[in-house]
Structures are given as structure tokens and as C-alpha cells.
N, C-alpha and C positions, 0 to 999 in steps of 0.2 A: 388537341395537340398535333395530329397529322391531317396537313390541308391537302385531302384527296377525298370526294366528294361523292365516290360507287357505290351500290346497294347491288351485291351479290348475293343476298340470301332471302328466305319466304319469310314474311310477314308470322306470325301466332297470334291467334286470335283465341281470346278467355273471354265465350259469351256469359259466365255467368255472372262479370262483371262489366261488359261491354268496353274491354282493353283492349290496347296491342300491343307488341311488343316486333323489334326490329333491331337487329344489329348494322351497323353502318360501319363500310372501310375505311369511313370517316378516323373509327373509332369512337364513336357514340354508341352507346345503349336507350334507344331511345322506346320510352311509355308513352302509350297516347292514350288520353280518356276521349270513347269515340263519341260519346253522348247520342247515341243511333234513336233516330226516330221514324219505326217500323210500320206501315201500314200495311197487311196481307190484303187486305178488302179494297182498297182503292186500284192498283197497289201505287205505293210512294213509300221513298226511301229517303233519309236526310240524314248526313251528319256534322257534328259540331267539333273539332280535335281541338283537343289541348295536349301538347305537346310535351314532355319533360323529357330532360336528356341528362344524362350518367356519362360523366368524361373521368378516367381512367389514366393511371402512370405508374410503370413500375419503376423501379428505381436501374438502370441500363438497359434498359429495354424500349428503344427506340418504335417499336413496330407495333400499334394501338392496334391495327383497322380489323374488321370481323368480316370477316366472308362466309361463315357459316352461318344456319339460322338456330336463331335459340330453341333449346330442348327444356321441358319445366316436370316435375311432378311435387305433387299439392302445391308448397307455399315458397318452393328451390326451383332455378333455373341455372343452368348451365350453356356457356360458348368460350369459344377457343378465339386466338388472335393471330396475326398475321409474325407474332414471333413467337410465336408454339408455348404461351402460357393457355392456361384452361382457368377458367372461374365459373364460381358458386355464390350467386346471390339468392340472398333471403328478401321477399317480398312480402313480408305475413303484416295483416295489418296497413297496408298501404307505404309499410317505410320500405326503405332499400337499406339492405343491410348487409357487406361483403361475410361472405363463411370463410372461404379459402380460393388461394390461385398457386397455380405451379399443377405436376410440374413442368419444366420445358422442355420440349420436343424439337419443331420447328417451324416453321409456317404450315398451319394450318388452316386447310380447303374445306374440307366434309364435313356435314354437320354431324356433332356427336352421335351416338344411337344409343339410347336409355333403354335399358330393362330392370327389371324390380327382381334380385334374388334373393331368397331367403328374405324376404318383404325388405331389401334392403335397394336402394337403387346403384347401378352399376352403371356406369359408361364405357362405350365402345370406340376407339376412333382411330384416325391414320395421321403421318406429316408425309409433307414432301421435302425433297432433301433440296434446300435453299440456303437458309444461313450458315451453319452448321459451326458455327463459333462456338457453341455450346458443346456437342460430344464429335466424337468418331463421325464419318461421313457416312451414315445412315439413313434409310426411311425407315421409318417408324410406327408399328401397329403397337397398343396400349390400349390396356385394360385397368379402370379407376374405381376406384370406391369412392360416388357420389357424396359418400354425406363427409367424408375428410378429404378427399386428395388423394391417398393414398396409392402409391403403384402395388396394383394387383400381379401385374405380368409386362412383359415386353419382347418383342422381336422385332431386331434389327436386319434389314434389308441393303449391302451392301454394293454401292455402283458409283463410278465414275461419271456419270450424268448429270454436269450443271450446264444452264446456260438458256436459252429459250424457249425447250424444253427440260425442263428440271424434273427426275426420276421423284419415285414414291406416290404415295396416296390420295390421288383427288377425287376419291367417290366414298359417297358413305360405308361404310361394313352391313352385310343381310344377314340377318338370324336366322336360325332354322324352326320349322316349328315341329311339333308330335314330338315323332320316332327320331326327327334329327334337331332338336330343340339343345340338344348339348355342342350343335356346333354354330358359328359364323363363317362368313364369305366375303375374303374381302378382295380384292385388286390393285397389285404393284404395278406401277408402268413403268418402263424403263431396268426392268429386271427380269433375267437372270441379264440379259446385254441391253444398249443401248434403244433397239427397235424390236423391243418385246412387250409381255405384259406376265404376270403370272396371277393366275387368282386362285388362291387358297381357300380350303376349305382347315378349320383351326378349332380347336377344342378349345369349349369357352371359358371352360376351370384352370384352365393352366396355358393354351398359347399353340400348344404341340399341333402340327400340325398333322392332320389326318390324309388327307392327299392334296396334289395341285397339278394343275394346268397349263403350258407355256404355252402362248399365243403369239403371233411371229408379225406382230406389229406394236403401237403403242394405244393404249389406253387412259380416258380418263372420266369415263362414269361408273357408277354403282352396279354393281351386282344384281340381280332381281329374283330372288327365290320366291316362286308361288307353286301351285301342286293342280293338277288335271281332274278333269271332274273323278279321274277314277282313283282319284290320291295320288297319283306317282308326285314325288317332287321333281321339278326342274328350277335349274338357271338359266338366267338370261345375261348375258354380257355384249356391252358393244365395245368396238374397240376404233 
């Protein structure tokens, strides 16, 4: 339904089926059976795609295309769309089977971030502030419950910033892990003012922010939390 034809996002590959999976700003959801024929010994590699594509329409929601890449755990995957819906397809069995979509944000960049709490799966993720037909002129950090839809949490990020750069969230959110596994880290750009950044560090149960950072230009990648051979944690931010 949208003739625009860009592949912003990585590839997922499920070797134990020899799949892939791809979102397209197309607005396709596209499965490829790769039919890979592997030789380590020679070596030689070959493959055979078969293609299937999932085309998609909500009902006023003009804005199909995915720029983020698909997140899956067991037999559920989840992506978001260029007009801040989120969806949950079931793949079990080889059918496609929608779960649930919503709810709306805004145009969404970064690929969700899954975690499994309380053996439940969680999704983490951001908008940027582009359409905004939908609420107040905000960017948008949200927390969902995988298996319905459901809004966990929200914090809105408010700014005057539209236009060729448009304020809010174009980098995935980092988890913490150990001693700091109860927080995430994400990054506004275009906030607190127009040639800013702030990256928060946010409690995962509820939103509250724990501390933050203003950085005195704009940003638009992901956070990097990893830790020193001798444990310390650090971030990494570019801006």
C-alpha cells in the first residue's frame, strides 16, 4: 500500500528453521525460506529464497513502512511502523497469525528491545515527534506487555521541534545488567531545547527516572551500556 521501496532495518535470521525475516518501509513484512545449502569442507555456500510477504492496513493509518528491525521470542515477533502502531504476530506452525496492534505513538525508528520479566516478555521502545495527530506534541518513551498490547508506562518528552530534524527517539533503549538490571538508557534528541540531547537513565518498573544527562548538541544513536574488565559499568553515547 506505500510505494517506497527502503530497507532500514537488519535482517533476523532463525537457523533452526533456515528463515528470515525483514521489515520493509515498503510496508511489507517479508519471510523468506532460505533453503541454504552449507558446505564447511569445501567450503561452498548456496541459497534458494522463496519469498512471502504480509502487507498490512489499518484503518486511518496511512503510514505502513517499518524501519525498525523485527524482535521475536519463541513463536511471537514484534515491529513498529512509520505511524507509531506496534504489532504482534504469531508465526507457530508456519501460519501468520496477527495477536494484537496499537498502541499509537508516532513514527517509529528503533527497534523495539525485548526482555522476558517474570517469564513474561516485555517491550521497550521510543517515537519521534512527526505526526502528532494522534496526542499532545510529545516524544515518546513506552513500556508494553508483549503478549497483549498493553501500556505498562509512558513518558512524554515535550518540544517544539518539527521539521528536518524532528525531536524524540531514534536509537534503541540499553538495559542494565547485575547490580543495575532494574534500569534502562535511553536518548531524546532535540530535548530539553532544540540542539540538545538528554539520555536518561529510567527505572524499568515504573518510568521514574533515576538520573539524566544534557548534552549540548543533537543526537541520534543508541546508548551502549557494557562494563570493564573489572565490572565498572559504562555508557557509550554519540551524539
Amino acid at each position: 500500500y506505500r510505494r517506497w521501496g527502503a530497507f532500514d532495518s537488519s535482517a533476523l535470521i532463525n537457523r533452526t528453521d533456515d528463515s528470515m525475516l525483514l521489515g520493509g518501509e515498503n510496508g511489507l513484512l517479508y519471510r523468506v525460506r532460505l533453503n541454504t545449502d552449507f558446505d564447511p569442507e569445501v567450503p561452498s555456500l548456496s541459497i534458494r529464497p522463496e519469498v512471502s510477504r504480509l502487507r498490512m492496513k489499518l484503518a486511518g493509518q496511512p503510514k505502513q513502512g517499518i524501519e525498525n528491525s523485527v524482535v521475536a521470542h519463541k513463536n511471537l515477533i514484534w515491529f513498529a511502523d512509520n505511524g507509531g502502531a506496534v504489532y504482534c504476530v504469531d508465526l507457530r506452525d508456519g501460519e501468520v497469525k496477527w495477536v494484537w496492534h496499537g498502541p499509537h505513538a508516532d513514527d517509529t525508528n528503533p527497534t523495539l528491545v525485548l526482555a522476558v520479566e517474570e517469564e513474561q516478555p516485555v517491550l521497550y521502545y521510543g517515537a519521534e515527534l512527526d505526526l502528532q495527530r494522534i496526542r499532545s506534541k510529545k516524544a515518546w518513551l513506552r513500556k508494553l506487555d508483549g503478549l497483549s498490547g498493553e501500556l505498562v508506562w509512558e513518558r512524554g518528552f515535550a518540544s517544539g521541534m518539527e521539521g528536518p530534524l524532528n525531536s524524540g527517539v531514534y536509537g534503541a533503549v540499553a538495559l542494565g545488567e547485575g547490580d543495575l538490571e532494574h534500569l534502562l538508557f535511553a536518548t531524546v534528541s532535540g530535548f530539553p531545547h532544540e540542539n540538545a540531547f538528554r539520555l536518561l537513565a529510567l527505572e524499568r518498573s515504573s518510568g521514574a527516572t533515576h538520573w539524566f544527562f544534557d548534552g549540548d548538541t543533537y543526537s541520534w544513536s543508541s546508548p551502549l551500556f557494557f562494563r570493564s574488565e573489572e565490572g565498572d559499568p559504562w555508557l557509550i553515547q554519540g551524539d
